[in-house]
C-alpha positions as CSV (number, residue, x, y, z in Angstrom):
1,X,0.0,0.0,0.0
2,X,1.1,3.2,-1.2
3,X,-0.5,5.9,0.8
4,X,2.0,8.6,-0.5
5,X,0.5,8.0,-4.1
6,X,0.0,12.1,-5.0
7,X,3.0,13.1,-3.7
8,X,6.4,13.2,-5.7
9,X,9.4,12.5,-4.2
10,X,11.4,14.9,-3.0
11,X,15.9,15.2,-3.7
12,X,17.4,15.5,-0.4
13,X,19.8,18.7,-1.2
14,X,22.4,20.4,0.9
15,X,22.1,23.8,1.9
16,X,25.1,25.4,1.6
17,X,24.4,29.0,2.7
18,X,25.1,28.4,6.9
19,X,28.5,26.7,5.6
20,X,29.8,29.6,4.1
21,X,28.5,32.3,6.5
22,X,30.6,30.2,8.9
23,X,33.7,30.3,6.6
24,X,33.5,33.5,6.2
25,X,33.1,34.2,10.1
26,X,36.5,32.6,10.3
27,X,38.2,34.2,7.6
28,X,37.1,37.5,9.5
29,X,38.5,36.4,12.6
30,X,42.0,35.1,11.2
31,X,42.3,38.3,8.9
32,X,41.6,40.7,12.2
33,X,43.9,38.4,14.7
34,X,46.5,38.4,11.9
35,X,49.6,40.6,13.0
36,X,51.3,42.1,9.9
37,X,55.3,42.8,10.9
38,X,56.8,45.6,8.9
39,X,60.7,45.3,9.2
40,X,62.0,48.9,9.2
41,X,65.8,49.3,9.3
42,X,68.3,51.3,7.7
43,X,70.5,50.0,5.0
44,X,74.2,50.5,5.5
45,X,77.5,49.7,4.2
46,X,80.0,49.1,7.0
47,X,83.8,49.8,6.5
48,X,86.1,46.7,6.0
49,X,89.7,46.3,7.4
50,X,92.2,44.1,6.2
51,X,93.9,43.3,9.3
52,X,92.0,40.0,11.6
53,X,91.3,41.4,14.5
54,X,92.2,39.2,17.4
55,X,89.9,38.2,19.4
56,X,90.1,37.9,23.5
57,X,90.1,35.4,24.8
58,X,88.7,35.3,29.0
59,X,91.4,33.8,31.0
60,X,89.9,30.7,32.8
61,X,90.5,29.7,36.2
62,X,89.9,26.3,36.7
63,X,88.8,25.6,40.5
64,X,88.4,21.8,41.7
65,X,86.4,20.9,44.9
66,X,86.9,17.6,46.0
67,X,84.4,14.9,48.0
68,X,86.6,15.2,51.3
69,X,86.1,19.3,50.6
70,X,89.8,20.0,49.5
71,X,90.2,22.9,47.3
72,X,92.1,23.2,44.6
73,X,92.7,26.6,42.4
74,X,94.7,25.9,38.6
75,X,95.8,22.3,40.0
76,X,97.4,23.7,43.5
77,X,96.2,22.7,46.4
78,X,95.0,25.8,49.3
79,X,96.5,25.5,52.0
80,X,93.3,26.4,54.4
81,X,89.7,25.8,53.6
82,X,88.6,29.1,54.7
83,X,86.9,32.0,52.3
84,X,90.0,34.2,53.1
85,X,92.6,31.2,51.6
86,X,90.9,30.7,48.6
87,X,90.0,34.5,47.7
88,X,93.9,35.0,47.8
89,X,94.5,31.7,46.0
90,X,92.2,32.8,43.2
91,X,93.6,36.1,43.1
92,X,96.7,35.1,42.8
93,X,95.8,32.6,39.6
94,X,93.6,35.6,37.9
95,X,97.2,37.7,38.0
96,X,96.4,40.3,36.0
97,X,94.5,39.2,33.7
98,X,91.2,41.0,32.3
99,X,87.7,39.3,33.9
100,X,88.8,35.8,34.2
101,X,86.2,33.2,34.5
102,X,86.1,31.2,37.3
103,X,85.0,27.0,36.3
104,X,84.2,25.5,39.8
105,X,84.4,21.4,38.8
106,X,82.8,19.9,42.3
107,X,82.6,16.1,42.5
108,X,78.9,15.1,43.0
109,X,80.0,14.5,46.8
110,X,81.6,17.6,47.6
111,X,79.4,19.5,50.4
112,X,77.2,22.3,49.6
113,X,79.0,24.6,52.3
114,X,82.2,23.9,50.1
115,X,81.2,25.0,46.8
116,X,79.3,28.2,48.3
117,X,83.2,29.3,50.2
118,X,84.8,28.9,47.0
119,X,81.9,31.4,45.0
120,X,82.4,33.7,48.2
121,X,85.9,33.9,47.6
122,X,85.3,34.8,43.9
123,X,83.2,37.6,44.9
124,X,85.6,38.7,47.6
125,X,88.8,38.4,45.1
126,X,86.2,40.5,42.6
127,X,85.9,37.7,40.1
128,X,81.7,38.0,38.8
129,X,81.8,35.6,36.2
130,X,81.5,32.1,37.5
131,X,80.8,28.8,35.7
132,X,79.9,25.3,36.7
133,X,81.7,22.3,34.9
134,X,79.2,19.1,34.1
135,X,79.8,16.2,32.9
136,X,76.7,14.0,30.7
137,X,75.0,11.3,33.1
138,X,76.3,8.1,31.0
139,X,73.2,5.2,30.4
């Protein structure tokens, strides 16, 4: 039985119209949130020399800090394991040369207190620039 018999069946269709309002909507949005960079710079020629200029190398001060707490400044022992020994120590090793950089290479043992005397007697022998040596954790 065929009670739809008058009626013609109708396509399914797609309406399209909401789809692109909602593309549009988007393309709105990324045009507006879009940040346009404008490089602005002057163009100049810089002068050339024909000579290599030679480049500075920071003296490096090499400063080892051992399990037992044992300092040791460019591979001499100090004598005492107070601030005051190892400020003159690392002044001494800096001589006179031009912001050296201190490389404090503490074994994993060393104590905390140890480390912190030797970066106090950086700062008291006027040494700022201080580096920690690592070594990669092997698998």
């Amino acid at each position: 039985m065929n009670f739809q018999r008058g009626r013609a069946r109708e396509e399914p269709e797609i309406n399209l119209i909401p789809m692109i309002d909602v593309l549009l909507v988007i393309l709105i949005f990324l045009m507006i949130t879009t940040t346009y960079s404008k490089f602005s710079g002057l163009e100049i020629n810089l002068p050339t020399a024909d000579v290599q200029a030679q480049k500075e190398q920071p003296s490096e001060i090499n400063v080892v800090v051992t399990a037992s707490g044992e300092v040791l400044v460019s591979k001499v022992p100090v004598t005492g394991r107070n601030v005051d020994a190892i400020a003159l120590a690392l002044k001494r090793a800096a001589g006179e040369g031009k912001e050296p950089v201190v490389i404090i290479n503490a074994d994993a043992k060393a104590t905390h207190q140890s480390v912190i005397d030797v970066m106090q007697a950086a700062q008291q022998s006027g040494l700022s620039h201080i580096s920690f040596a690592t070594q990669q954790a092997q698998h």
